[in-house]
N, CA and C of each residue as an Amber inpcrd file, in Angstrom:
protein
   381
  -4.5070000  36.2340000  33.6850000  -5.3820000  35.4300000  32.8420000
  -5.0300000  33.9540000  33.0030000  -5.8740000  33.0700000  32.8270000
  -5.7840000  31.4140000  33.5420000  -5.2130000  30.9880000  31.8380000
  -4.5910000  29.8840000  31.8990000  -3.6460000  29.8520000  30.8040000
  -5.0780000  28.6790000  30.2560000  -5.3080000  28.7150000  28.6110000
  -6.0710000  28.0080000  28.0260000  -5.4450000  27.0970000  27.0740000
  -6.0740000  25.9900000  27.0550000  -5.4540000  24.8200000  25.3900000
  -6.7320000  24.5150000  25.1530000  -6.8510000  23.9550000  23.3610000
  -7.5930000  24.0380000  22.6720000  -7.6220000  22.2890000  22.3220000
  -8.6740000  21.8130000  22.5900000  -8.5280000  20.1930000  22.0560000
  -9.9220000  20.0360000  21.3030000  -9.3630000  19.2550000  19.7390000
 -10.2240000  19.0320000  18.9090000 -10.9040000  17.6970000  19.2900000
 -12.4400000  17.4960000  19.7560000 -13.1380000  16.5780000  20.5910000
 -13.4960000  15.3380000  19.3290000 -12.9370000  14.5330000  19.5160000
 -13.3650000  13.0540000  18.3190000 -14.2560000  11.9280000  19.3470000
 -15.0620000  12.7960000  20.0420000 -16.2130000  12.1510000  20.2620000
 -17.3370000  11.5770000  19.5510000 -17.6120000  12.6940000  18.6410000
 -18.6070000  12.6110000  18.1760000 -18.3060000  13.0520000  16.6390000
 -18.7880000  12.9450000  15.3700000 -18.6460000  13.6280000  14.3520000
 -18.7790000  15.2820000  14.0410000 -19.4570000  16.1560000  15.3220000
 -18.5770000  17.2110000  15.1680000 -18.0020000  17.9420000  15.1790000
 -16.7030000  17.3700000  16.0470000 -15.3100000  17.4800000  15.9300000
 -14.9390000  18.9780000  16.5830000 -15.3790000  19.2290000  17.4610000
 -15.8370000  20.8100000  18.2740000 -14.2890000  21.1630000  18.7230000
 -14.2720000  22.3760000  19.1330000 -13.0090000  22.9490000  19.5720000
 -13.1150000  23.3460000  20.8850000 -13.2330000  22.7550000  21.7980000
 -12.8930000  22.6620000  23.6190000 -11.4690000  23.7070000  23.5040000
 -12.4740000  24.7500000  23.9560000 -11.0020000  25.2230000  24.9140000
 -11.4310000  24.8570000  26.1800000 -10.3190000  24.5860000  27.2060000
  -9.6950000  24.3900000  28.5220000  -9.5050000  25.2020000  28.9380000
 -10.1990000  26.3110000  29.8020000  -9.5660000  27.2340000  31.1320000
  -8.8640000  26.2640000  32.1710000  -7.8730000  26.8850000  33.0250000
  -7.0240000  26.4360000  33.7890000  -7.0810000  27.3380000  34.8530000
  -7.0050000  27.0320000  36.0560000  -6.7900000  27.8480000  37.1230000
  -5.4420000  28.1620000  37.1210000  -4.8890000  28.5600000  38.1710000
  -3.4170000  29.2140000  38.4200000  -2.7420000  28.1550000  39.0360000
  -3.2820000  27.3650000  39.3470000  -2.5700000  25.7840000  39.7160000
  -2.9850000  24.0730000  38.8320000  -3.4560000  24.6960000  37.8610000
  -3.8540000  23.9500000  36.4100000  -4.5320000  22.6470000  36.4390000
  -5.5040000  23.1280000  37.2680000  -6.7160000  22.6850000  37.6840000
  -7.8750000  23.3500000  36.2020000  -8.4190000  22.4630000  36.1790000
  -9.8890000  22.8320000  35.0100000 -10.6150000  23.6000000  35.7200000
 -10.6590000  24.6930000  35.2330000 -11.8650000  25.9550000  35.3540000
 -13.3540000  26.0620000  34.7450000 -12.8950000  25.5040000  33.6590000
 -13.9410000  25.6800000  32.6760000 -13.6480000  24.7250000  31.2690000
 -15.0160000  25.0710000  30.5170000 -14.6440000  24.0430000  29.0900000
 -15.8270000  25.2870000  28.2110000 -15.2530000  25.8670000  27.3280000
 -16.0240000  26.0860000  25.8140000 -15.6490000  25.4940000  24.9540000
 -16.9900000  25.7120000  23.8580000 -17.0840000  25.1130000  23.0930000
 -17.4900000  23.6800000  22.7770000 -17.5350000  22.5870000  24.0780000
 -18.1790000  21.2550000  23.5500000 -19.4440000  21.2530000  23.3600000
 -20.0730000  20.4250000  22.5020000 -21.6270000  20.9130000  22.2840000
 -22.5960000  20.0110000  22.4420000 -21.3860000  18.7800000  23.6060000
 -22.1120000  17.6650000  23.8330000 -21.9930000  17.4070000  25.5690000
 -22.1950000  16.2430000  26.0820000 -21.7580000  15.8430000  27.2030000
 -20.7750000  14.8180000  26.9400000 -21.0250000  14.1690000  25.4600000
 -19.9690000  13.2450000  25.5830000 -18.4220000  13.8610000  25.2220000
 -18.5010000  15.0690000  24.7410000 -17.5390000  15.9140000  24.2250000
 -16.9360000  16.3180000  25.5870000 -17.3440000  16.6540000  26.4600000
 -17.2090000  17.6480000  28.3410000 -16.0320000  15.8550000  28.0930000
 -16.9740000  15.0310000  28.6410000 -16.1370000  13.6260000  28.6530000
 -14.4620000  13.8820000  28.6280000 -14.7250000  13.4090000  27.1130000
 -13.7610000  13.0570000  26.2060000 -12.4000000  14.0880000  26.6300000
 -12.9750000  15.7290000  26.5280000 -11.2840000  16.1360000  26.7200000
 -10.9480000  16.1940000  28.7620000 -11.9260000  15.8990000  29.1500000
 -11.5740000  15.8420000  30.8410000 -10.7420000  14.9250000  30.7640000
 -11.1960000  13.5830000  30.2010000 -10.5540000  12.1560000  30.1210000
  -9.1060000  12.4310000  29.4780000  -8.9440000  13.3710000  28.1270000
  -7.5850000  13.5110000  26.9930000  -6.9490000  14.1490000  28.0410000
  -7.2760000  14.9630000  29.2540000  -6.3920000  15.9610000  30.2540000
  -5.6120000  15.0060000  31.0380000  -6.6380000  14.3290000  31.1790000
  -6.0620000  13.4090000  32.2440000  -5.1570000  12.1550000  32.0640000
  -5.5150000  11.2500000  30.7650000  -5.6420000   9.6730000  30.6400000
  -5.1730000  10.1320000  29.1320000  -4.0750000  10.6880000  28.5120000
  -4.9980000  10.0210000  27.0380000  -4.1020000   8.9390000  26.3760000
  -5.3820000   8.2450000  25.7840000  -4.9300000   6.7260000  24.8570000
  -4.8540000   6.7000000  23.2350000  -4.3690000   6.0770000  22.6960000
  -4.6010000   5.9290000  21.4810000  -4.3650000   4.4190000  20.9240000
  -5.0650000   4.0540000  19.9420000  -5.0750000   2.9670000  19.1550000
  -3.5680000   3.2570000  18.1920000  -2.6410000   1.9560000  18.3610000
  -1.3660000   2.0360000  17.6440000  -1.6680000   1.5950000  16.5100000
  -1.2060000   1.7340000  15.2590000  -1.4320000   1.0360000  13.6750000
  -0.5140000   1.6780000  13.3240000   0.2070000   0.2130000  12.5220000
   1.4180000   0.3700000  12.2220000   1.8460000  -0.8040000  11.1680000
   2.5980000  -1.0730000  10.1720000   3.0170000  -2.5330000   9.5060000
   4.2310000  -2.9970000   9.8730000   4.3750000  -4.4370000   9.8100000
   5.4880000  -5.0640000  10.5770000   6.0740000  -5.7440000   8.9190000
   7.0490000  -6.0870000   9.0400000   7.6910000  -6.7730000   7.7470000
   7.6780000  -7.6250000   7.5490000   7.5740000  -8.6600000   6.4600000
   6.8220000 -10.0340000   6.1340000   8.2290000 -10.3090000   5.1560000
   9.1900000 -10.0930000   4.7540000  10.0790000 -10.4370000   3.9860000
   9.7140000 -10.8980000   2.5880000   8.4340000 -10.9650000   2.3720000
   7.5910000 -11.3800000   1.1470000   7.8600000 -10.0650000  -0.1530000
   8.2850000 -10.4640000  -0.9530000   8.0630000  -9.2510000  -2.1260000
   6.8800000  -8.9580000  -2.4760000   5.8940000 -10.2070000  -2.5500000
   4.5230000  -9.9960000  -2.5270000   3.4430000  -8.5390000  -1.9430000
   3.9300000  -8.9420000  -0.7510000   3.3870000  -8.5840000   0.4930000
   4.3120000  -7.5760000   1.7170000   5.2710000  -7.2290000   1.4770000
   6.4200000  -6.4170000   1.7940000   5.5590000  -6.4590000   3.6480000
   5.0380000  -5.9610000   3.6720000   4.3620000  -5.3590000   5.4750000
   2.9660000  -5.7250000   5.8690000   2.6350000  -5.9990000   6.7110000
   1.5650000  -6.6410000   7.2640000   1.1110000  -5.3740000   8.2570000
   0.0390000  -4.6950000   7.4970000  -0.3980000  -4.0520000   8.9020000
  -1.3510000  -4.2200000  10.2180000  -0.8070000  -3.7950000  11.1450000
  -1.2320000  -3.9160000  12.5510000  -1.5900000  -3.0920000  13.2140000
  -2.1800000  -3.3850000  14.2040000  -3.0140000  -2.3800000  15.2270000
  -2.6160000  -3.0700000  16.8810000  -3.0630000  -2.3060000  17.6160000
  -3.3470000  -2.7810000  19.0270000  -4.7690000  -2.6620000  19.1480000
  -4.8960000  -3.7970000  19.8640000  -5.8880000  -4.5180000  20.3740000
  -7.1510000  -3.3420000  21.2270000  -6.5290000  -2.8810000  21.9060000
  -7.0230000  -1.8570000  22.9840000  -6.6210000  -0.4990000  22.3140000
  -6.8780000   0.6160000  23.2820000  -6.2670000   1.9120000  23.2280000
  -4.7960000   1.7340000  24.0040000  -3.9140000   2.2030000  24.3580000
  -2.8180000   2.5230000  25.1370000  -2.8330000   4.2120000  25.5920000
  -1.7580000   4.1300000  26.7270000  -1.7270000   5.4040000  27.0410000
  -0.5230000   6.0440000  25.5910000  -0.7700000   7.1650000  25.3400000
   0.3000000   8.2700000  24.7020000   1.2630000   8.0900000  24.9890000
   2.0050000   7.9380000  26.3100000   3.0400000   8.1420000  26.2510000
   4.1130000   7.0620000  25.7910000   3.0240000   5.6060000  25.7600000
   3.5550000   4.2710000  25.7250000   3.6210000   4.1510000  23.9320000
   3.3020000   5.0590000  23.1960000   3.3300000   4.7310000  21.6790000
   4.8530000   4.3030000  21.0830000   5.2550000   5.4650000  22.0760000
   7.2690000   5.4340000  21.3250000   7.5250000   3.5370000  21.6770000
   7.6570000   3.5090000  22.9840000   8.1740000   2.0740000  23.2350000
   7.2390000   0.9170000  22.5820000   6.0360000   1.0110000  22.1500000
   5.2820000   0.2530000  21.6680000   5.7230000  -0.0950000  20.1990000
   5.9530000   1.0770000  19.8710000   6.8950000   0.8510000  18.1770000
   8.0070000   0.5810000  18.0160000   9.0070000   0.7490000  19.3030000
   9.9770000   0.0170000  19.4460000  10.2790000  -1.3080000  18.9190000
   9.4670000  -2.1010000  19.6860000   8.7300000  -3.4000000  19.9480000
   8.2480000  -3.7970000  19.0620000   7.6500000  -3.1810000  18.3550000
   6.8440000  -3.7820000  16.8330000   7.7050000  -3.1650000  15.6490000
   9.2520000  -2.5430000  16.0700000   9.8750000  -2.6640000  14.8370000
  10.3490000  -4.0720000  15.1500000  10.4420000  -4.6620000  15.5800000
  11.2630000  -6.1900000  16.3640000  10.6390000  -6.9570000  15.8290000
   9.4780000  -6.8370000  15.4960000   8.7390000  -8.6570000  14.9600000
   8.8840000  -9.0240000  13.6340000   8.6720000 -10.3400000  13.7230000
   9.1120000 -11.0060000  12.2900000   8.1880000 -11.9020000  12.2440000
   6.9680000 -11.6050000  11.0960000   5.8800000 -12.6100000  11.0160000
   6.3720000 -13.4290000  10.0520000   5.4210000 -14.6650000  10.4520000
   5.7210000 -15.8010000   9.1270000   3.7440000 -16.3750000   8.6990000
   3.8460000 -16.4660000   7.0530000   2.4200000 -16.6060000   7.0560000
   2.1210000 -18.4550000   7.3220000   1.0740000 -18.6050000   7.4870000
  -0.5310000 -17.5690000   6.8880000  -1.0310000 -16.8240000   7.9530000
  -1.1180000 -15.9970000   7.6420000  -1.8100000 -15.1120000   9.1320000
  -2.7830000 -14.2450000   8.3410000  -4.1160000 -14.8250000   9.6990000
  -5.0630000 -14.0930000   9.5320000  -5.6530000 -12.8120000   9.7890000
  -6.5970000 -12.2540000   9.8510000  -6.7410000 -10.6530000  10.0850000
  -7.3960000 -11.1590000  11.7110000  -7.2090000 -10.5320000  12.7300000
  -7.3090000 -10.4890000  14.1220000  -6.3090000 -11.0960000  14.3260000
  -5.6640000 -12.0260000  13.6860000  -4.2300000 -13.1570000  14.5230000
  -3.4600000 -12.2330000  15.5640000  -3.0820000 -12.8490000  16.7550000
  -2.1160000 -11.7850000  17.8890000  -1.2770000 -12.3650000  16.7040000
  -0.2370000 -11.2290000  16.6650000   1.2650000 -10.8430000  16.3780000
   1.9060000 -11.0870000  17.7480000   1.6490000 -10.1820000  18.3430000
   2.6990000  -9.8030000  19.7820000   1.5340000  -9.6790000  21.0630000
   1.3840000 -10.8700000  21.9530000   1.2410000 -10.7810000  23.0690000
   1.2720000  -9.6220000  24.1410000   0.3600000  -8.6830000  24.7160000
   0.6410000  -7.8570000  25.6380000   1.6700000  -7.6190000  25.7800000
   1.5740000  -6.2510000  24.3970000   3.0830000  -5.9300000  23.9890000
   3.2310000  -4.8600000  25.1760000   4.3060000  -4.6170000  25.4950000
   5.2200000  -4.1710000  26.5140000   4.6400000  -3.6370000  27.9190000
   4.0840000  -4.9440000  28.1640000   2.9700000  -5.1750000  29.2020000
   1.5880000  -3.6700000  29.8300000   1.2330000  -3.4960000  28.2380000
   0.3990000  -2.2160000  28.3040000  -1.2330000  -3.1010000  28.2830000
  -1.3510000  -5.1160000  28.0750000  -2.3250000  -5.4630000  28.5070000
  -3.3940000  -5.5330000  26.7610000  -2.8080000  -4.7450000  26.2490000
  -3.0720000  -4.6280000  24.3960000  -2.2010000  -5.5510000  23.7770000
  -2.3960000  -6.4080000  22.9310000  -2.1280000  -7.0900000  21.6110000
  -1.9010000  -6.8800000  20.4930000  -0.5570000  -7.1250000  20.0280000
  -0.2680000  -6.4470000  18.7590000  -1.1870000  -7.5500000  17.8340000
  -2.3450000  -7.0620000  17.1080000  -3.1800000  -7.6700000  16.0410000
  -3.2270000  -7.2890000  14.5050000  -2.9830000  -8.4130000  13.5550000
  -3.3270000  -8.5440000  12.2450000  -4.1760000  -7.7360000  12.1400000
  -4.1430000  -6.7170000  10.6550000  -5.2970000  -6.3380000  10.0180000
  -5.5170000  -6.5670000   8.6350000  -5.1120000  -7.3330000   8.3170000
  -5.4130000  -8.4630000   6.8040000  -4.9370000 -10.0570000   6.8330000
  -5.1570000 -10.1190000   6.4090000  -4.7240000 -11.7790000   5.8860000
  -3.5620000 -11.8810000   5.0320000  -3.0500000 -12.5770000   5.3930000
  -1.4390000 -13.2050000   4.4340000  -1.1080000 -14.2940000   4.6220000
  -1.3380000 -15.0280000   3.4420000  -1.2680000 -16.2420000   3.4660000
   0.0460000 -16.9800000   2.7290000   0.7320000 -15.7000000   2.5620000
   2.0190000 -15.8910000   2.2530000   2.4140000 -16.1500000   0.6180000
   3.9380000 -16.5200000   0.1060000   3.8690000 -16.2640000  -1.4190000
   3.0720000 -17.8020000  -1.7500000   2.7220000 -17.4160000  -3.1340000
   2.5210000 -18.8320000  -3.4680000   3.6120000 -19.2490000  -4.5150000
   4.4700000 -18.7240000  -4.5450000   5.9080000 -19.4390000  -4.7430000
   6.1370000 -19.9010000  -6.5400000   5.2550000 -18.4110000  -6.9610000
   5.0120000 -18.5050000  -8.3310000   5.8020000 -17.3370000  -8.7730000
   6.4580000 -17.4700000 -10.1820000   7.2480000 -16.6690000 -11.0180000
   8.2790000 -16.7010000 -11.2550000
């Protein structure tokens, strides 16, 4: 029997269950279950390539405002998430920073930008 995996397709809203046939040298045989073309897509692409959007908060030393959360810019590959958070435990913002502001420059040369996703404009130095 050709060995199968099951990938939940976030192509589309709904969210189908692709199984993957495999040949005996784990090559794609087949695909059930997508109920789209953009779904066929999506897990050929997750077999091959897969990326994800990083989001994550970096620390602002603010009591206010304790963490600033962030995203990357792009998708990245999977495997680059560990070292990517590495890297973004390392930063140290200072405000005012806006929501899109780069944080971190083509962080660990994956070509993505560590980016603001709120605004902090820092304490206002009240209490």
């Amino acid at each position: 029997m050709a060995p199968k995996e099951t990938i939940i397709c976030i192509g589309c809203p709904l969210g189908c269950r692709v199984t993957v046939i495999q040949d005996k040298k784990g090559n794609v045989a087949g695909l059930k279950g997508a109920e789209c073309k953009q779904g066929q897509k999506y897990v050929l692409e997750e077999l091959k390539n897969p990326v994800r959007t990083l989001t994550a908060t970096v620390p602002t030393g603010d009591e206010g405002f304790p963490l600033l959360p962030v995203r990357t810019s792009l998708s990245i590959l999977k495997t680059l998430l560990k070292p990517v958070m590495v890297e973004t435990a390392r930063v140290k913002v200072k405000p005012p920073v806006k929501a899109g502001d780069v944080i971190l420059k083509n962080v660990k040369r994956t070509g993505a930008d560590l980016i603001a996703t709120a605004d902090w404009p820092g304490s206002t130095g009240e209490g």
